[in-house]
C-alpha angles and dihedrals in degrees: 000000000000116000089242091060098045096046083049087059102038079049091048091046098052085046097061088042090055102051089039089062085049100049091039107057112317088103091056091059093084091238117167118247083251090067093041085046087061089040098047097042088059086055085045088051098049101052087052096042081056089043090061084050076076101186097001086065108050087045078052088044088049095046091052092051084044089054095035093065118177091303116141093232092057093090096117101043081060096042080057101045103049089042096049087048095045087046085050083048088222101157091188101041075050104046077047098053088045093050096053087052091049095060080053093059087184112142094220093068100039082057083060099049081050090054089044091053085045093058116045117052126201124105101277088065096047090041087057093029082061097041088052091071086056096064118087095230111102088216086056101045086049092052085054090049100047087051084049099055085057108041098032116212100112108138115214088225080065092042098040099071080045099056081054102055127133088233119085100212094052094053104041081056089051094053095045088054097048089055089045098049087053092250102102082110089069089056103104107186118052096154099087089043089056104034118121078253096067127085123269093236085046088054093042088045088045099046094045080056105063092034077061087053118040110015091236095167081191084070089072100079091046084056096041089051085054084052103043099050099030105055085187085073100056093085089067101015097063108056084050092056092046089054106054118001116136121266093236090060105038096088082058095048094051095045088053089055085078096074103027097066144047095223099041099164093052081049104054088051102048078046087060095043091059096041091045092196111146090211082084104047099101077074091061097045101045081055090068094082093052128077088272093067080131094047094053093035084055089045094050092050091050096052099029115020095234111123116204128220111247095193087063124097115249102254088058100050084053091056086039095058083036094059096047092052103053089052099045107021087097089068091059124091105205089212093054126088129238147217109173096331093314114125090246105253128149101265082058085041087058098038085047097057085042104046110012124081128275099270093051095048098052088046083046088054098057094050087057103050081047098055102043103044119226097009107129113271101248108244107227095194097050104117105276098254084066103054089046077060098049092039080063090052104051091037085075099035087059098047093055094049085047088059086240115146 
């Protein structure tokens, strides 16, 4: 083999391995969008750097899809493949590569052709990102969608017949994407969304959707029923509720997480965290003498500020937290809420989804879309190009509705 095309395909390799890491967990590890900025410009780099291999890179792009086979963990030699050819702008080698993923019919590589679409912009990805609604396989429609949330440009006269299909998981991704996109308020006709005939994920989809769009706090215990009967909807379900349940409700939410989840303790903080109220925070404290001492440190400084020292014994962290609340609890509004001892507005909220970890700024996402009705709801895992570009966009959305020149 030539030494251009070797080094294509040792390139294209440590390529796939990169975004892998990324897609895999490098997001859960609460790291800044300054961190993901670094990370995300060396996978930017190196689609360029196999772009400038001209031919040498699409044959390495070929022999990695070749290699790759139907398998379900090829998903980053796919994700690889069908970025490095819609960087090259090759509509055929493209159409071929599609093609090839199409006879595997397997979700987990159409995901990958989605994350591909999301992360190379230029109008042949957002030509096949479009085409892709128009197929009749769910897999398919959600790889179009995914191109779409990053690149912008879905019209709701294209995501409207879809929030109406007979198929539950079209629809259920329409609707998420409406509410998203900040358009769930052109959507007519909610009855048969929300009928007893409907799914439950179709309710609770339906339901998130019109919180999204108009506000409507009463929406919540709609959204915490579906929860509570439905587990596969905790995973969602929880972080919506954290962000915008009414203060009335939050001491019964948090009661009903000991029996919804294995690890109800690990639950109930990262609960607190989200509803930043200092009226729970005796939950958080007790839990400093269990194996979850982190977990409650980490809650106390997101809704307070006070960070605990973790080399201390436990008595004394106790006398420590103790000590700083006497001194600063009369600063604190138990009806307010809290982000690391900020009374929560939308400047915090901003600051939040561009300094804080990963965890805080998708929790931080999700106030703001709640408390501004109908602006897009900020999309924390976009490649981080992307969200610089949002954070400038919503800069100046918030600012209007602020009343600021």
């Amino acid at each position: 083999m030539q030494a251009p095309q070797l080094m294509s395909r040792q390139f294209a390799g440590e390529l796939a391995t990169r975004w892998w890491r990324r897609d895999s967990g490098y997001l859960d590890n609460d790291c800044t969008l300054a961190e993901l900025t670094t990370f995300d410009n060396t996978i930017d780099a190196m689609l360029d750097g196999l772009a400038t291999h001209g031919e040498h890179g699409k044959q390495a792009a070929w022999a990695q899809l070749e290699r790759a086979g139907n398998a379900p963990d090829a998903v980053a030699d796919v994700f690889c493949v069908i970025a490095q050819l819609l960087v090259l702008q090759d509509r055929d080698a493209c159409a071929s590569a599609i093609d090839k993923i199409k006879v595997s019919r397997l979700p987990e590589l159409v995901q990958a052709l989605g994350a591909a679409f999301q992360w190379v912009d230029n109008d042949l990805s957002r030509e096949i990102a479009r085409s892709c609604i128009g197929q009749q396989y769910p897999a398919w429609i959600a790889a179009g969608l995914l191109g779409m949330e990053a690149h912008g440009g879905a019209q709701a006269e294209e995501l409207l017949p879809l929030v109406n299909h007979a198929q539950d998981r079209i629809s259920i991704r329409a609707l998420n994407f409406m509410a998203n996109a900040g358009m769930a308020h052109l959507i007519r006709n909610w009855d048969p969304l929300v009928s007893a005939q409907a799914s439950p994920k179709k309710r609770y989809a339906a339901h998130r959707a019109m919180l999204f769009a108009t506000g409507d706090s009463s929406l919540f215990e709609h959204l915490w029923r579906e929860v509570q009967n439905h587990s596969q909807l905790l995973h969602d379900g929880l972080p919506l509720l954290g962000a915008g349940m009414p203060q009335a409700k939050q001491a019964k939410l948090l009661d009903a997480l000991q029996g919804l989840n294995n690890k109800p303790e690990l639950a109930v903080l990262s609960m607190c965290r989200r509803l930043g109220n200092t009226a729970h925070l005796n939950r958080c404290t007790r839990l400093l003498d269990s194996p979850y001492n982190a977990q409650s440190r980490q809650a106390i400084a997101s809704i307070t500020g006070c960070t605990l020292d973790g080399e201390l014994p436990r008595p004394e962290q106790h006398a420590q937290w103790q000590r700083w609340w006497r001194d600063n609890s009369e600063r604190f509004d138990p009806q307010q809420r809290y982000l690391m001892g900020q009374p929560v507005d939308d400047a915090l909220l901003y600051h939040a989804l561009v300094a804080l970890p990963q965890s805080e700024r998708e929790a931080a996402a999700l106030h703001l879309s709640l408390r501004n009705p109908r602006l897009p709801l900020f999309a924390a895992r976009l490649p981080a190009r992307v969200q610089w570009r949002s954070l400038q966009q919503l800069a100046l959305r918030l600012q209007l509705r602020q009343g600021r020149p």
